[in-house]
CHARMM-style PDB file with segment names, atoms N, HN, CA, C and O in Angstrom:
ATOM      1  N   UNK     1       3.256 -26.483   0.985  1.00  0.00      PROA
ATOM      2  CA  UNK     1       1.981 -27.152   0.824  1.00  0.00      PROA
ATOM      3  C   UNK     1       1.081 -26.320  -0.078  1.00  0.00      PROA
ATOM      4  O   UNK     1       1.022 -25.099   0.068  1.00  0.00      PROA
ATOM      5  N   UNK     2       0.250 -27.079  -1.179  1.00  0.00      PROA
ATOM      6  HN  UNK     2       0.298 -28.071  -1.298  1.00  0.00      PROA
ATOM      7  CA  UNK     2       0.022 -26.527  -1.968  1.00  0.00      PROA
ATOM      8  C   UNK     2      -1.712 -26.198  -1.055  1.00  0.00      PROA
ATOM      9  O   UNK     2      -2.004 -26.694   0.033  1.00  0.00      PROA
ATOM     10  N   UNK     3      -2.731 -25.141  -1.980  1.00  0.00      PROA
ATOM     11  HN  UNK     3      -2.494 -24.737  -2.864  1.00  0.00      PROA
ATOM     12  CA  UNK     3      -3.915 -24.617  -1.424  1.00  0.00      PROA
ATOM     13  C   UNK     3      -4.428 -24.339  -2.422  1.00  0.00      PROA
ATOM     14  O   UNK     3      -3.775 -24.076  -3.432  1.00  0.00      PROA
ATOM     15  N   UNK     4      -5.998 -24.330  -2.368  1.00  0.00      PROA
ATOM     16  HN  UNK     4      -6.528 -24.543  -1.547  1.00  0.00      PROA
ATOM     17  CA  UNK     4      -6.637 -24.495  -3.636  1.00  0.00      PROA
ATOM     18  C   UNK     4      -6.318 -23.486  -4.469  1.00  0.00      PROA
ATOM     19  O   UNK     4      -6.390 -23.677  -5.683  1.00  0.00      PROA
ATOM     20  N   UNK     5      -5.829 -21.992  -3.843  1.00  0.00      PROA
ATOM     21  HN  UNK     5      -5.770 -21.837  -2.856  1.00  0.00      PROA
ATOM     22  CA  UNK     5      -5.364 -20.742  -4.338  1.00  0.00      PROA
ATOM     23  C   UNK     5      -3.565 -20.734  -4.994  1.00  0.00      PROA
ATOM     24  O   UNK     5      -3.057 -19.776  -5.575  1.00  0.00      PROA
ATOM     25  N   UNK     6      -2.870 -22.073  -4.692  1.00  0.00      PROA
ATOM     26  HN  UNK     6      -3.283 -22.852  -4.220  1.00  0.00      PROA
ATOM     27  CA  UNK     6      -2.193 -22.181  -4.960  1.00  0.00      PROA
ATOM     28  C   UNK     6      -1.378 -22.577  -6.033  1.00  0.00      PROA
ATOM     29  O   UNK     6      -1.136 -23.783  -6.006  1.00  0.00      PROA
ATOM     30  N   UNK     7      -0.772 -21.839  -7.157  1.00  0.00      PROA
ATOM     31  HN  UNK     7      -0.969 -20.859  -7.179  1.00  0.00      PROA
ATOM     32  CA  UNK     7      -0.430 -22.668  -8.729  1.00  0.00      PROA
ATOM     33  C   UNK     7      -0.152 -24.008  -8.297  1.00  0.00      PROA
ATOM     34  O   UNK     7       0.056 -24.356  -7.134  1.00  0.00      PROA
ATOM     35  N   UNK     8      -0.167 -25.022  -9.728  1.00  0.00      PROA
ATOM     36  HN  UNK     8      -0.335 -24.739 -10.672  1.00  0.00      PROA
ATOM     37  CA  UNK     8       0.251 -25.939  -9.983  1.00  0.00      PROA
ATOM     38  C   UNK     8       1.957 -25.974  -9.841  1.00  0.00      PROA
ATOM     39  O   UNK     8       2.592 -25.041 -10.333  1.00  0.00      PROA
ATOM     40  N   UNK     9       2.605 -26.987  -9.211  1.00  0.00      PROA
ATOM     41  HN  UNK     9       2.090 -27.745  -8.811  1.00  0.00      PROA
ATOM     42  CA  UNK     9       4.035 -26.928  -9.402  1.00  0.00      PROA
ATOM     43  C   UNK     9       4.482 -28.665  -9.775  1.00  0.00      PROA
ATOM     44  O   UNK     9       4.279 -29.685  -9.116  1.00  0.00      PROA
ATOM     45  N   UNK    10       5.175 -28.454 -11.140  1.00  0.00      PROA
ATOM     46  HN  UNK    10       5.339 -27.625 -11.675  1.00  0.00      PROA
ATOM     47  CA  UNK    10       5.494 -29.476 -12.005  1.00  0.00      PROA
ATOM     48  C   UNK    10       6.787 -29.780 -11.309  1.00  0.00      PROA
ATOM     49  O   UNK    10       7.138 -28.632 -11.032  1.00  0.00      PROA
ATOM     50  N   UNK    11       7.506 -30.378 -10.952  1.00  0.00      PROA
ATOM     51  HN  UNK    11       7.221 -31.309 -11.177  1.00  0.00      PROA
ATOM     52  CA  UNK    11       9.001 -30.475 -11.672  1.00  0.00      PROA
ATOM     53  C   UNK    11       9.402 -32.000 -13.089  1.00  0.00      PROA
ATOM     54  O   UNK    11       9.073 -33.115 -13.495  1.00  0.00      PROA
ATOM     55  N   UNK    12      10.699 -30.382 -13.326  1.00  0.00      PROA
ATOM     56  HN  UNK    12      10.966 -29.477 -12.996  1.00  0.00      PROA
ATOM     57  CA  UNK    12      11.013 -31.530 -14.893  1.00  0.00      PROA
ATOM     58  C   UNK    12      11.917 -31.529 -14.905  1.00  0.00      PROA
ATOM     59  O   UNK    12      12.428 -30.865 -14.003  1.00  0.00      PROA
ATOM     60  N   UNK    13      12.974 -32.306 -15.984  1.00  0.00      PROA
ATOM     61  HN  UNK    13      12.559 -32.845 -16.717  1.00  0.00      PROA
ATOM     62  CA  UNK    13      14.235 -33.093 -15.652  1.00  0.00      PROA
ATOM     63  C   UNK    13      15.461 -31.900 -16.120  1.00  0.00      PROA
ATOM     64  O   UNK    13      16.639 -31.897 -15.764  1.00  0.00      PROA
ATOM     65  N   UNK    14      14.885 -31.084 -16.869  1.00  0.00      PROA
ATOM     66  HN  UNK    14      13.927 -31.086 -17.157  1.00  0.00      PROA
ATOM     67  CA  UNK    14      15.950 -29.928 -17.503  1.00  0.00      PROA
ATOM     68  C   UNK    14      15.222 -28.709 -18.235  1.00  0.00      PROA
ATOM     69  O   UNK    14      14.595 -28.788 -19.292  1.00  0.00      PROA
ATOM     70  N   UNK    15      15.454 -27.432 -17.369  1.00  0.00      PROA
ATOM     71  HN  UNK    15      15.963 -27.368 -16.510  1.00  0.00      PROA
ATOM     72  CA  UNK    15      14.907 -26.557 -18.522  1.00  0.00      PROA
ATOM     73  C   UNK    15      15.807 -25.483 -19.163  1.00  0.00      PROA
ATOM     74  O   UNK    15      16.726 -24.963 -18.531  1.00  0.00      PROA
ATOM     75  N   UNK    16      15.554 -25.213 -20.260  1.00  0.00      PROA
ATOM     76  HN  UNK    16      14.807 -25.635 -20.773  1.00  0.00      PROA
ATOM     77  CA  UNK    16      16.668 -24.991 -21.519  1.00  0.00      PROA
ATOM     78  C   UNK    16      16.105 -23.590 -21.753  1.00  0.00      PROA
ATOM     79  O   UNK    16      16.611 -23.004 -22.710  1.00  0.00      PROA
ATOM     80  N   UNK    17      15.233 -22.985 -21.125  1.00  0.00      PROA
ATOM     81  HN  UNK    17      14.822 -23.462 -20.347  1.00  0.00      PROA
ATOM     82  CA  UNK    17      15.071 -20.866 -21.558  1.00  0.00      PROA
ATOM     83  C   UNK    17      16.089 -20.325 -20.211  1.00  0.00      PROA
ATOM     84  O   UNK    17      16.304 -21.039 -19.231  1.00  0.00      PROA
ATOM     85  N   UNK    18      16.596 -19.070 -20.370  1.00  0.00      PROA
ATOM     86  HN  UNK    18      16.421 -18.490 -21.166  1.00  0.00      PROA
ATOM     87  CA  UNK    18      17.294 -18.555 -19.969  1.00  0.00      PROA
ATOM     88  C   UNK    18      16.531 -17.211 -18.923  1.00  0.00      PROA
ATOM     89  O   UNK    18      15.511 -16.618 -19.271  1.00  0.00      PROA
ATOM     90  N   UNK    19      17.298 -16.927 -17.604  1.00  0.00      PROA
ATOM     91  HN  UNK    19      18.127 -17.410 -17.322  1.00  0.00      PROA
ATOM     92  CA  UNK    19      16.280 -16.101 -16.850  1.00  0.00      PROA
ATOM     93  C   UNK    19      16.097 -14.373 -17.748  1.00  0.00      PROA
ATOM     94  O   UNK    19      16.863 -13.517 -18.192  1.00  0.00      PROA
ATOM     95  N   UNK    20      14.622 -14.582 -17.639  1.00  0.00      PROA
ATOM     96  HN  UNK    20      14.000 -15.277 -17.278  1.00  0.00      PROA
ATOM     97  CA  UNK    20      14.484 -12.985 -17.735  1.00  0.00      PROA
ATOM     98  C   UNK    20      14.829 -12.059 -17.511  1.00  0.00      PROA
ATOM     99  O   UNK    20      14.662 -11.008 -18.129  1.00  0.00      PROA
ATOM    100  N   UNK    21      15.480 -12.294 -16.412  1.00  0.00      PROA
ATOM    101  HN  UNK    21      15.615 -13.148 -15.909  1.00  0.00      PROA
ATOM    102  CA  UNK    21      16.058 -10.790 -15.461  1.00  0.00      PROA
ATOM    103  C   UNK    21      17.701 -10.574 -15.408  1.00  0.00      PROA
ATOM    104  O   UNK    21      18.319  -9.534 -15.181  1.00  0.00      PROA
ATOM    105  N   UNK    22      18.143 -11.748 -15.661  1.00  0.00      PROA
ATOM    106  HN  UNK    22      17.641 -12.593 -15.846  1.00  0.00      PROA
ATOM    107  CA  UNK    22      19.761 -11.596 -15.902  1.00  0.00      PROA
ATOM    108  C   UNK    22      20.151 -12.247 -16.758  1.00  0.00      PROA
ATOM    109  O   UNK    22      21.326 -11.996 -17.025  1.00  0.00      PROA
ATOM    110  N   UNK    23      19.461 -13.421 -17.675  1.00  0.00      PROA
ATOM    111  HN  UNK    23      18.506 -13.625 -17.458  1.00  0.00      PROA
ATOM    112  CA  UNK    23      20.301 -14.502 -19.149  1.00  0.00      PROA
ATOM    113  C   UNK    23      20.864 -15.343 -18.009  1.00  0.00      PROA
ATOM    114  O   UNK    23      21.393 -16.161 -18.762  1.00  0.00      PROA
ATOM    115  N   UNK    24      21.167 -15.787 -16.816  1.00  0.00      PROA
ATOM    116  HN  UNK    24      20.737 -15.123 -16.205  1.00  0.00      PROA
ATOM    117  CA  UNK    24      21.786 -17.182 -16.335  1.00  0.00      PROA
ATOM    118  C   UNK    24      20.947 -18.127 -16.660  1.00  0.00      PROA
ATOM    119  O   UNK    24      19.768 -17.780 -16.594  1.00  0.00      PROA
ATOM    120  N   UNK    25      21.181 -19.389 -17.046  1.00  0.00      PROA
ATOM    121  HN  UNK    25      22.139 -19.671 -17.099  1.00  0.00      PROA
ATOM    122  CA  UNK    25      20.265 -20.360 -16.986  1.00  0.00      PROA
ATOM    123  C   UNK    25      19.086 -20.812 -15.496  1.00  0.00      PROA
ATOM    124  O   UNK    25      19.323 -20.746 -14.290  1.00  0.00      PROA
ATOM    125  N   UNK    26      17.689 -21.305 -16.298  1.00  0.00      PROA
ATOM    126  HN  UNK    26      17.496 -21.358 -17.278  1.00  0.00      PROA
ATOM    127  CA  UNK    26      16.403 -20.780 -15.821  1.00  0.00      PROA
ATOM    128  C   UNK    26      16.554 -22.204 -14.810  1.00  0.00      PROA
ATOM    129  O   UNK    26      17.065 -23.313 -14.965  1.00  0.00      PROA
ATOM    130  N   UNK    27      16.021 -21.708 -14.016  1.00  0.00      PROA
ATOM    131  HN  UNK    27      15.606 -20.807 -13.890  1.00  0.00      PROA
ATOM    132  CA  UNK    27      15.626 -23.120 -13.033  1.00  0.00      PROA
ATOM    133  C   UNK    27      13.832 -22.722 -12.499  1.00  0.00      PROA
ATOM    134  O   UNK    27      13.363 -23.449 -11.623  1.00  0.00      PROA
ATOM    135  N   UNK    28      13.165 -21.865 -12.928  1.00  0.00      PROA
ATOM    136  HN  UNK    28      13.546 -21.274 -13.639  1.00  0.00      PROA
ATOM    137  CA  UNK    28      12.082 -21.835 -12.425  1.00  0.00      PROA
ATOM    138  C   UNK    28      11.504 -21.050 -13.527  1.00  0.00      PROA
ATOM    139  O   UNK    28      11.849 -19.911 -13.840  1.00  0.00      PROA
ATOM    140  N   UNK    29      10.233 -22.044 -14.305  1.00  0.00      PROA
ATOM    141  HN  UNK    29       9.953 -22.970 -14.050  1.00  0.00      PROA
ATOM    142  CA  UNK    29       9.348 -20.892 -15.133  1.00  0.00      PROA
ATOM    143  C   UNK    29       8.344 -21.152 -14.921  1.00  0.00      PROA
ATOM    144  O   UNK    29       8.029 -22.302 -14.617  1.00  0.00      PROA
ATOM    145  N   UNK    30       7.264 -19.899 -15.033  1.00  0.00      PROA
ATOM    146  HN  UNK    30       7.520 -18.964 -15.281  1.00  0.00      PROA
ATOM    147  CA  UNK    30       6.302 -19.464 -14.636  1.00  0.00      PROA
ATOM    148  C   UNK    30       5.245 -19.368 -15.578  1.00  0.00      PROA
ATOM    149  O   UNK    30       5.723 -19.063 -16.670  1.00  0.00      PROA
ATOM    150  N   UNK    31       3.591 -19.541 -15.637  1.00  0.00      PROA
ATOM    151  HN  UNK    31       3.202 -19.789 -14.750  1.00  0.00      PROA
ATOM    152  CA  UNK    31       2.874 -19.489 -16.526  1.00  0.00      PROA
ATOM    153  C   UNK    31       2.383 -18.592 -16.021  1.00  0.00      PROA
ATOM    154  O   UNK    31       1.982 -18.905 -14.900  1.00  0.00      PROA
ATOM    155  N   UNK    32       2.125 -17.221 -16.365  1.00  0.00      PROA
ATOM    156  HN  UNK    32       2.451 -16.967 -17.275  1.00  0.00      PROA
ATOM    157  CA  UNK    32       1.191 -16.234 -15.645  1.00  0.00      PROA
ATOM    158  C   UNK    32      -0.128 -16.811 -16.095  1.00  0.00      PROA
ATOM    159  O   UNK    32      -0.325 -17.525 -17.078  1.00  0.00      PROA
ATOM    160  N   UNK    33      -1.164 -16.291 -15.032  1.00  0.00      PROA
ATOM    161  HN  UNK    33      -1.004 -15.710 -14.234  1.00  0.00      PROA
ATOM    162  CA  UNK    33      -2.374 -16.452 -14.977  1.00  0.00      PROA
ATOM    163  C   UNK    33      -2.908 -15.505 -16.138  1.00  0.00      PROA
ATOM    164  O   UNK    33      -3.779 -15.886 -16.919  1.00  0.00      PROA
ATOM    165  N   UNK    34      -2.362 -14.322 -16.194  1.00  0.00      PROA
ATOM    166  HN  UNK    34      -1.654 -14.012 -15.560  1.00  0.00      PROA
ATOM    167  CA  UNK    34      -3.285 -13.209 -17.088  1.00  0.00      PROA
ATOM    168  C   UNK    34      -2.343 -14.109 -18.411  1.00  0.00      PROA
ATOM    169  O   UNK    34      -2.889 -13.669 -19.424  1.00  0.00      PROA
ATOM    170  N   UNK    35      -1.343 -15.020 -18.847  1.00  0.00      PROA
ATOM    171  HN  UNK    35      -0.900 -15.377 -18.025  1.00  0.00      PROA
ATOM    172  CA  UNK    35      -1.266 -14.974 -19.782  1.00  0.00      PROA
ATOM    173  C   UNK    35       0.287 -14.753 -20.346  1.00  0.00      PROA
ATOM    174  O   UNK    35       0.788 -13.630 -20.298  1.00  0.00      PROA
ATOM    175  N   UNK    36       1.068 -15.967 -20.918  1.00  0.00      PROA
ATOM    176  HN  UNK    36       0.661 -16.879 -20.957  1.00  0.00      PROA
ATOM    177  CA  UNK    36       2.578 -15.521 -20.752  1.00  0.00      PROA
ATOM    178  C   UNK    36       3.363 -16.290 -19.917  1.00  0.00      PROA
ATOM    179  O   UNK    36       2.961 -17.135 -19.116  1.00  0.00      PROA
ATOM    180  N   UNK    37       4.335 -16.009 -20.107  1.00  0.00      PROA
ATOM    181  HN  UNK    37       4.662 -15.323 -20.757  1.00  0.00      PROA
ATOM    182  CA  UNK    37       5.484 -17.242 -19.368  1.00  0.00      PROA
ATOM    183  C   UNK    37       6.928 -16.302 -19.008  1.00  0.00      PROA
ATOM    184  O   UNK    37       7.597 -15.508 -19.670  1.00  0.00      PROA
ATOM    185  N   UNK    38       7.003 -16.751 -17.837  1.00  0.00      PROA
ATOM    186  HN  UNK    38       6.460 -17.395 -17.299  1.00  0.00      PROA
ATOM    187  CA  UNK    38       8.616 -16.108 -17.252  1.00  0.00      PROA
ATOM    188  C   UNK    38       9.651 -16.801 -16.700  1.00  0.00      PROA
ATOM    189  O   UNK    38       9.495 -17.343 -15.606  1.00  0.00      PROA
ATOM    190  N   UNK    39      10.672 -16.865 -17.281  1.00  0.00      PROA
ATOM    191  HN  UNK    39      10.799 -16.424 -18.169  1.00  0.00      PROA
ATOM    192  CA  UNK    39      11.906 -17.961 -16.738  1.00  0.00      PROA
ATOM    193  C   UNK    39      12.531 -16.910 -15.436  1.00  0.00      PROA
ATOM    194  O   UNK    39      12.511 -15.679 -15.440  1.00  0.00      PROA
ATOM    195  N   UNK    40      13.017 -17.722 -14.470  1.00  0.00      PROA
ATOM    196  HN  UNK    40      13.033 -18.722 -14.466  1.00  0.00      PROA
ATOM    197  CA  UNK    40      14.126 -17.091 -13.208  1.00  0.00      PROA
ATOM    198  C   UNK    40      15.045 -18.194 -13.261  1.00  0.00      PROA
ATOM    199  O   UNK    40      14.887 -19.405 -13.417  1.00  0.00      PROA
ATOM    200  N   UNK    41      16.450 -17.163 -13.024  1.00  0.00      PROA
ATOM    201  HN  UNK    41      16.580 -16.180 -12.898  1.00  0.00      PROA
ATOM    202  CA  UNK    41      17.578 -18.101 -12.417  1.00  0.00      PROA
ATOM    203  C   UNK    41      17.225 -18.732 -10.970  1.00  0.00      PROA
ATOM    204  O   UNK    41      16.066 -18.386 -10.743  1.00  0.00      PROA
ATOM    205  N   UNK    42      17.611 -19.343 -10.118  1.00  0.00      PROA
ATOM    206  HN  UNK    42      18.552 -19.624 -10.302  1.00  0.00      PROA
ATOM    207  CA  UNK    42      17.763 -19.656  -8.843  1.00  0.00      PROA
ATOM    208  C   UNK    42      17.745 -18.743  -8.115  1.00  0.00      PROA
ATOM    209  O   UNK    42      16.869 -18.725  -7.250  1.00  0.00      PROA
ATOM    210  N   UNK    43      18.430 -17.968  -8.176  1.00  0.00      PROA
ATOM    211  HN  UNK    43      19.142 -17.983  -8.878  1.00  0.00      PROA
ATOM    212  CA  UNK    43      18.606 -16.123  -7.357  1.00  0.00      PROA
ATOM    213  C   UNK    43      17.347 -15.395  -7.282  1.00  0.00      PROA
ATOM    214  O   UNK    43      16.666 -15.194  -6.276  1.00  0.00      PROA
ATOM    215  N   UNK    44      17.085 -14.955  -8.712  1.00  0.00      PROA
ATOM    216  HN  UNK    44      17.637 -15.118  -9.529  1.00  0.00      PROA
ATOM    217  CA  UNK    44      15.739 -14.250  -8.869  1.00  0.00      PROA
ATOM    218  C   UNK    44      14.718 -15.302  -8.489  1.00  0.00      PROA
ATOM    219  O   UNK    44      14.066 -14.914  -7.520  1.00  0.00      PROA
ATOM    220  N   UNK    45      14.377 -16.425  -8.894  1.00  0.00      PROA
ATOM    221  HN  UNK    45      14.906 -16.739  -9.682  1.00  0.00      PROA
ATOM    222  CA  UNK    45      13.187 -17.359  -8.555  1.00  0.00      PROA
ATOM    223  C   UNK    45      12.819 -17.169  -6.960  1.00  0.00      PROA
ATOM    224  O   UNK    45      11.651 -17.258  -6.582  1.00  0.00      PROA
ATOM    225  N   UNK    46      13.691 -16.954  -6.234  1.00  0.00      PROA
ATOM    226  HN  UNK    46      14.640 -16.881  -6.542  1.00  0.00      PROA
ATOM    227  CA  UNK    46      13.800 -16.855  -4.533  1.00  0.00      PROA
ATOM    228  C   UNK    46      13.948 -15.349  -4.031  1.00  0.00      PROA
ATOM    229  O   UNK    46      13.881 -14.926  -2.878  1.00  0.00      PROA
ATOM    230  N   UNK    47      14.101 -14.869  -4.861  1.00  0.00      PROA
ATOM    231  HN  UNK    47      14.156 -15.213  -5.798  1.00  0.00      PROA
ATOM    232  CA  UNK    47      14.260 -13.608  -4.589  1.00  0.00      PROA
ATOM    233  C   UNK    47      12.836 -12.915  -4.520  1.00  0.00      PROA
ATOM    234  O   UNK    47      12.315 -12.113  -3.744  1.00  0.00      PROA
ATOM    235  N   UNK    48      12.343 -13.725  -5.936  1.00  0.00      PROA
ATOM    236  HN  UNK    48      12.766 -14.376  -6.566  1.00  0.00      PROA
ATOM    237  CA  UNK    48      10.458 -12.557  -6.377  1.00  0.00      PROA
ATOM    238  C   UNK    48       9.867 -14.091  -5.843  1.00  0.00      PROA
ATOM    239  O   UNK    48       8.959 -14.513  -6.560  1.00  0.00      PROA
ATOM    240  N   UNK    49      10.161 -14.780  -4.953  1.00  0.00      PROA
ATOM    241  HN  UNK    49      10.898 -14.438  -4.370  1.00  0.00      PROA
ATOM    242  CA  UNK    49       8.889 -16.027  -4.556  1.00  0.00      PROA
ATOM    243  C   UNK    49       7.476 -15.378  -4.284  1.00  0.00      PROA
ATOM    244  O   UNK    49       6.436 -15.648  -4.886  1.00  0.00      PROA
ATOM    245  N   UNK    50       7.653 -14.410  -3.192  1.00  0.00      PROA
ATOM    246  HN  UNK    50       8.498 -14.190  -2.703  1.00  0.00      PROA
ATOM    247  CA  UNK    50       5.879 -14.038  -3.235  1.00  0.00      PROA
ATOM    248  C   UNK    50       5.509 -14.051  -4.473  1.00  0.00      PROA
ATOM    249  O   UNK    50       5.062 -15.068  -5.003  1.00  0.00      PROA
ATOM    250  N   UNK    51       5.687 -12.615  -5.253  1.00  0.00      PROA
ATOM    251  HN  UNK    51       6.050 -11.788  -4.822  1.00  0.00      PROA
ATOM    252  CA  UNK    51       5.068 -12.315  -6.430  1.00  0.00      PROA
ATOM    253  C   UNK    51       5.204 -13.554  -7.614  1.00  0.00      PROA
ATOM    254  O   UNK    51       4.417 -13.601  -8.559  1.00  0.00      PROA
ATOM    255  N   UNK    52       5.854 -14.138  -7.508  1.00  0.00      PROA
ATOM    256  HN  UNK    52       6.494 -14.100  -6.740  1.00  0.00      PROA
ATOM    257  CA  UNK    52       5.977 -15.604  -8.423  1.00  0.00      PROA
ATOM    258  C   UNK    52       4.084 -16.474  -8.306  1.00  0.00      PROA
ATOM    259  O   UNK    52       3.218 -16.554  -9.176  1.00  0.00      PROA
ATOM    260  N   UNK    53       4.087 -16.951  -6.919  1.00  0.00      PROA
ATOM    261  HN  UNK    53       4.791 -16.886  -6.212  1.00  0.00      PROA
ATOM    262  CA  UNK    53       3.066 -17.606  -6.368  1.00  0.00      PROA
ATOM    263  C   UNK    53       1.793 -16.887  -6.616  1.00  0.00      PROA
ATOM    264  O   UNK    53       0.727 -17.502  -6.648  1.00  0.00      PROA
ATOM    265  N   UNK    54       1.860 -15.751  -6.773  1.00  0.00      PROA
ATOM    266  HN  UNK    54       2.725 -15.251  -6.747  1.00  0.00      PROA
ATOM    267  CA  UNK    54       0.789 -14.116  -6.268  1.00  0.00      PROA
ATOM    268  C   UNK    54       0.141 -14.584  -7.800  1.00  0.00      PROA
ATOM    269  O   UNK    54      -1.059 -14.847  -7.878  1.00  0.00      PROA
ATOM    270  N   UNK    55       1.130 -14.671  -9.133  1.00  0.00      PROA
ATOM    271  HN  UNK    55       2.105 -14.457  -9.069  1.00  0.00      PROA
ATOM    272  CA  UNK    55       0.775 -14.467 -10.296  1.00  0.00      PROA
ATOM    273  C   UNK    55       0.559 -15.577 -11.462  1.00  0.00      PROA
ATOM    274  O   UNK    55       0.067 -15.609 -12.590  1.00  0.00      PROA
ATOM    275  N   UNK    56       1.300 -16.608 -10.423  1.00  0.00      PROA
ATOM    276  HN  UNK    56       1.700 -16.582  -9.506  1.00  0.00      PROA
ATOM    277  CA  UNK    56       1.647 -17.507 -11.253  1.00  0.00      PROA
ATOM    278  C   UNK    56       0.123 -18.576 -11.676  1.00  0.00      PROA
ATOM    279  O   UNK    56      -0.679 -18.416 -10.756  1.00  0.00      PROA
ATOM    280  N   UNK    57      -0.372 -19.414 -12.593  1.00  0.00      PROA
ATOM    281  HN  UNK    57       0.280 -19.544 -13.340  1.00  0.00      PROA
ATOM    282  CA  UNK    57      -1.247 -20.000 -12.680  1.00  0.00      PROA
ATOM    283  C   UNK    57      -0.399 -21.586 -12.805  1.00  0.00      PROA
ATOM    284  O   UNK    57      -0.985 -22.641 -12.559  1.00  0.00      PROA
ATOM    285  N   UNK    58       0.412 -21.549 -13.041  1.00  0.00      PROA
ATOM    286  HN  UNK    58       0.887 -20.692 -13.240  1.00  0.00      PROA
ATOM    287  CA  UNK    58       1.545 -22.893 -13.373  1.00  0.00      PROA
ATOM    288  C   UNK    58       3.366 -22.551 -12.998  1.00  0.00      PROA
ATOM    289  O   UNK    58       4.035 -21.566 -13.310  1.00  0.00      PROA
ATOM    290  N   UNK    59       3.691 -23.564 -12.368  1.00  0.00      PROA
ATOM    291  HN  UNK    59       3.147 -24.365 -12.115  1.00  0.00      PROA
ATOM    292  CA  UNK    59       5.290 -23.456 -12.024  1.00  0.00      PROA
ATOM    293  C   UNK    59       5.697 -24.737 -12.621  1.00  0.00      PROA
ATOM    294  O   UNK    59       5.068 -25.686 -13.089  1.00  0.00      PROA
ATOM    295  N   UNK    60       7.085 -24.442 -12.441  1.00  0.00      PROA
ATOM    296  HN  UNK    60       7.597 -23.671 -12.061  1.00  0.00      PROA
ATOM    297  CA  UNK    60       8.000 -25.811 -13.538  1.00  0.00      PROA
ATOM    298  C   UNK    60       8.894 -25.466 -12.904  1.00  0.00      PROA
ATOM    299  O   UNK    60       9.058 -24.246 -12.923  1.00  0.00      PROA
ATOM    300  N   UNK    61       9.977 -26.344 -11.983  1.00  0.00      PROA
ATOM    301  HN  UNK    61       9.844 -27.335 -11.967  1.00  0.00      PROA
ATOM    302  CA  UNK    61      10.882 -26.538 -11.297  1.00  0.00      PROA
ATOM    303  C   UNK    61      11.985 -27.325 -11.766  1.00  0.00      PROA
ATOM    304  O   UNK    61      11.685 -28.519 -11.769  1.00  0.00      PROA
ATOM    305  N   UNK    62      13.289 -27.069 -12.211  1.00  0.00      PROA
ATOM    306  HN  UNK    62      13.533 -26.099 -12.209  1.00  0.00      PROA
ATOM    307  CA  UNK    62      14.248 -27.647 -12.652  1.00  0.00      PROA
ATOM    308  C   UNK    62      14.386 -28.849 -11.335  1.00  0.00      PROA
ATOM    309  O   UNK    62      14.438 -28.614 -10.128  1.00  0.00      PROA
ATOM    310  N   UNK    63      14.421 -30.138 -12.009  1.00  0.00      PROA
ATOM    311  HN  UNK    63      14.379 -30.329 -12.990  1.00  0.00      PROA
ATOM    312  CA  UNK    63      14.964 -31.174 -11.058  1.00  0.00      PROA
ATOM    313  C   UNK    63      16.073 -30.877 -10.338  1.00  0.00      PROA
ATOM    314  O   UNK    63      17.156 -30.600 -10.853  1.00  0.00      PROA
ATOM    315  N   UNK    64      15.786 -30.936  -8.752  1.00  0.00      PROA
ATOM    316  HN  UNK    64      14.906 -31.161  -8.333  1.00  0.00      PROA
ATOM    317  CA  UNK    64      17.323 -30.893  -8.189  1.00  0.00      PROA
ATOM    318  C   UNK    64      17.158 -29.402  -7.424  1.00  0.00      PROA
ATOM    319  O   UNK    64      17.506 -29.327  -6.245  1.00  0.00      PROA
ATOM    320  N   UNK    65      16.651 -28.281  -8.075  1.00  0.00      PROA
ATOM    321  HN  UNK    65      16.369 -28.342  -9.032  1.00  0.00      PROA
ATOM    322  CA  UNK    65      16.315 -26.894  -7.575  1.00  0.00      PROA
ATOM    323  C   UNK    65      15.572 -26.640  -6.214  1.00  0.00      PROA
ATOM    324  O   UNK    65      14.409 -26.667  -6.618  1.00  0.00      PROA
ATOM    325  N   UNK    66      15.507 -26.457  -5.126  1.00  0.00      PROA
ATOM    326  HN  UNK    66      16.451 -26.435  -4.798  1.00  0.00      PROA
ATOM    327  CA  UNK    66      15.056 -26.244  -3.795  1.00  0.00      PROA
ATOM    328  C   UNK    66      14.744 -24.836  -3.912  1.00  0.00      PROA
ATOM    329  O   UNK    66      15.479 -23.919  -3.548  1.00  0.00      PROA
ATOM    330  N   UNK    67      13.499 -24.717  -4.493  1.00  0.00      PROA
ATOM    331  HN  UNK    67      12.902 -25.462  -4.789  1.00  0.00      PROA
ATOM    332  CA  UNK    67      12.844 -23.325  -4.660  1.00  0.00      PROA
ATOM    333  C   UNK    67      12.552 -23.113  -3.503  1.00  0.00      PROA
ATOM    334  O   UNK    67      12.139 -24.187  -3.067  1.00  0.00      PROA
ATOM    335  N   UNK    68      12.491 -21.825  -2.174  1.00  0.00      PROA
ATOM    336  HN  UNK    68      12.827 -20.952  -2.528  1.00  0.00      PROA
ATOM    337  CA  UNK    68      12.024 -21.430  -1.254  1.00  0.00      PROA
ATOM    338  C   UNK    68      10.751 -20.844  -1.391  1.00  0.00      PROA
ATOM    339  O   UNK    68      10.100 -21.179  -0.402  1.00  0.00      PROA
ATOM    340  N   UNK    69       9.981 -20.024  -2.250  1.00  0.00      PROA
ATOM    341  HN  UNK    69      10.510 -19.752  -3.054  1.00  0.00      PROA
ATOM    342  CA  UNK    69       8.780 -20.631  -2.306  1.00  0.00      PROA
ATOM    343  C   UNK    69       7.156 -21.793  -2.332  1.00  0.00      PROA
ATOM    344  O   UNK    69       5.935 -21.701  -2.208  1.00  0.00      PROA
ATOM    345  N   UNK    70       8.362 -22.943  -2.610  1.00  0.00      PROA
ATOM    346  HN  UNK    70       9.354 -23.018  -2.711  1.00  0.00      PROA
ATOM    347  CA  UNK    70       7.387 -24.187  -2.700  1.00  0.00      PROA
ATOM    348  C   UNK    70       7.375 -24.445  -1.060  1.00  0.00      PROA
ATOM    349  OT1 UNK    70       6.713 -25.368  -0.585  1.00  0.00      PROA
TER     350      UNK     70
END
């Protein structure tokens, strides 16, 4: 459940950048608030969920993806 402190979370039908932290394809990117954008695989996206939510000003959810943060 989202809270007024809480990013925006989109989902979209396919996303095509690759994760930051390992190159697997991205299922979760991130708009930082200070500025900037970060792709996660599935693994990492659930892995950094706090700090994802903590920083994020916008999320984008690959259709189909069951982020444990949302």
């Amino acid at each position: 459940m989202n809270t007024l402190l809480s990013p925006a979370i989109d989902t979209v039908g396919e996303l095509t950048e690759r994760c930051d932290r390992c190159g697997s394809a991205a299922k979760l990117e991130v708009v930082l608030a200070s500025g900037g954008d970060l792709a996660f695989c599935g693994h990492h996206a659930n892995r950094h969920k706090a700090d994802i939510t903590r920083v994020a000003s916008r999320i984008r959810l690959e259709e189909g993806f069951e982020w444990a943060g949302r």
